[in-house]
N, C-alpha and C positions, 0 to 999 in steps of 0.2 A: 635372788635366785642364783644356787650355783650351777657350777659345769656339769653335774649329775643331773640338776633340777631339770636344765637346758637338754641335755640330751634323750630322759624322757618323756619329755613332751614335746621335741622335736621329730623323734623317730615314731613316736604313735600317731601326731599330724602327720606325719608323710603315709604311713599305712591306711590311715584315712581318703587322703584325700587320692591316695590311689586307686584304692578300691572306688570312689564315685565316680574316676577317671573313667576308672575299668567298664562299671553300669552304662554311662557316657560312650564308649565306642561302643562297646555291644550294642545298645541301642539307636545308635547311627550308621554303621555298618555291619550289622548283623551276622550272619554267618561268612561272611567272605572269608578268605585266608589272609589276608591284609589285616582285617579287623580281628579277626583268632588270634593270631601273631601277637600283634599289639597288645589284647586285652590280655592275654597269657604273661605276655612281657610283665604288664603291670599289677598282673595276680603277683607274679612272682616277686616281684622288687617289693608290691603290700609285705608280702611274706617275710622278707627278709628284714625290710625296716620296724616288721611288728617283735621278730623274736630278736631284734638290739635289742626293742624297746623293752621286754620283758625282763631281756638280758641286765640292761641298766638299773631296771627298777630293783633286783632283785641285787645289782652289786651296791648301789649306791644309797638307797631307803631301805633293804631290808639284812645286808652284811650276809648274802646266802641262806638264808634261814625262811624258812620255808615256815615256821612257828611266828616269826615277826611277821612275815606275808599276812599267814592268815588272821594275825591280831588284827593288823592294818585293817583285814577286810571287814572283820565284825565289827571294828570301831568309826567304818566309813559306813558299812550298810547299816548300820544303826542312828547312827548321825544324819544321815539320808533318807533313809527309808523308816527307819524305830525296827526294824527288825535284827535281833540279836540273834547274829547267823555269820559265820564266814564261808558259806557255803560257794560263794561268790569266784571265788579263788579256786574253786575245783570247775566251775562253767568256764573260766577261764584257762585254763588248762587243759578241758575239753578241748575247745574254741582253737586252741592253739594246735592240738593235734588234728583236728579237722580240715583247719588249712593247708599244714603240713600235706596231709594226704590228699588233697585236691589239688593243689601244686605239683605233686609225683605222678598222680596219675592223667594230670591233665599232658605233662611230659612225656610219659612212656604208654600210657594207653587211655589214647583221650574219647576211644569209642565207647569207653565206660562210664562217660560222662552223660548219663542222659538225661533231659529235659524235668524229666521226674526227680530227680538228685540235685541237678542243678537250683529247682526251684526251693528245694528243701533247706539245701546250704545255704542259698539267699534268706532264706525266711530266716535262717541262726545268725546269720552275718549281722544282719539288720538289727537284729534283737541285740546282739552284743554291742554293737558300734552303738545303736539308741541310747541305751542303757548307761555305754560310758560316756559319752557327749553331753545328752540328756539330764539324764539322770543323776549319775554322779562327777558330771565332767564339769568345771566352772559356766560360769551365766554363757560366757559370752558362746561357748562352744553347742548352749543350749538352742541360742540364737539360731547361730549362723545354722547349727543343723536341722532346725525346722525352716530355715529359708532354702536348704537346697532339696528339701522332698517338694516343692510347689515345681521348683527348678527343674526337677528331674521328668517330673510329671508332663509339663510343658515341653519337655524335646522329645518325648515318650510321644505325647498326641501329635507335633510335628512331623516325628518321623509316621509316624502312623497315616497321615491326612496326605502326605507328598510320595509313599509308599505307592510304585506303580501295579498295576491291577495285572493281573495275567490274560 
C-alpha cells in the first residue's frame, strides 16, 4: 500500500467514523446546544476529511480524469454487483454536493434544517456509507459496519428507556 493508497482510505475512515460519531451525540444529547455544536463540529470535519478523500482518489488512482473515475466505477460495480454501469460515480458526486449543502446551511441558516430534511439526508448518507463499506468496501469494513448498526441501535433504545418523562 502506498502514500496515496494510505491516504484514501484514511480520509474516508475518518468521514466515516465521524459521521457515527455524529448519529452517537445526537442521539445522546439531543437537541441541546452543546450537543448541536459538537455534532456540527463533526458534520463538518466528515465533510472535509470526505472531499481529501475524493480529492486523493482522484489525484493518486485516477491522474484527474474523470473518464478513468468512471472506468474504475463500471469495473468495481461490475465486479461487485455484475451490473455494467458507472453510474455510481455520479451518486457520488451527488452525495458530495449534498453534504456540501447541509454543512452551509447547517452554518448559516440552520432553521432550514428540518426534521423532514434531516431524515431524508440520513436515509442518503446511509445508503452511501452502506453501499461503500458494505458493498463495495473490503470484508472487513463489511464486518465492522454491520456490528455498529446493533451498536447504534442499543444507545438509541438506552437513551430512549433513561429519557426523563415531562
Amino acid at each position: 500500500m502506498d502514500f496515496g493508497d494510505v491516504l484514501i482510505a484514511v480520509t474516508v475512515r475518518v468521514a466515516v467514523v465521524t459521521y457515527v460519531l455524529r448519529i452517537v451525540v445526537e442521539m445522546t444529547m439531543g437537541r441541546e446546544d452543546a450537543g448541536q455544536k459538537a455534532s456540527r463540529m463533526l458534520w463538518t470535519l466528515g465533510l472535509g476529511s470526505y472531499i481529501v478523500h475524493v480529492l486523493c482518489a482522484f489525484h493518486f488512482e485516477h491522474d484527474w480524469s474523470h473518464s478513468d473515475a468512471y472506468e474504475h466505477t463500471v469495473c468495481v460495480t461490475l465486479d461487485k454487483v455484475g451490473w455494467n454501469t458507472g453510474i455510481g460515480l455520479y451518486f457520488n458526486y451527488l452525495f458530495t454536493l449534498l453534504w456540501l449543502a447541509d454543512v452551509i446551511i447547517w452554518w448559516k441558516r440552520p432553521e432550514l434544517r428540518t426534521p423532514k430534511v434531516f431524515w431524508v439526508l440520513h436515509a442518503i448518507y446511509f445508503f452511501m456509507i452502506f453501499n461503500a463499506t458494505v458493498v463495495f468496501g473490503p470484508p472487513v469494513w463489511g464486518v465492522l459496519a454491520i456490528m455498529t448498526f446493533p451498536c447504534l441501535f442499543c444507545i438509541w433504545l438506552i437513551c430512549q428507556l433513561t429519557e426523563e418523562s415531562p
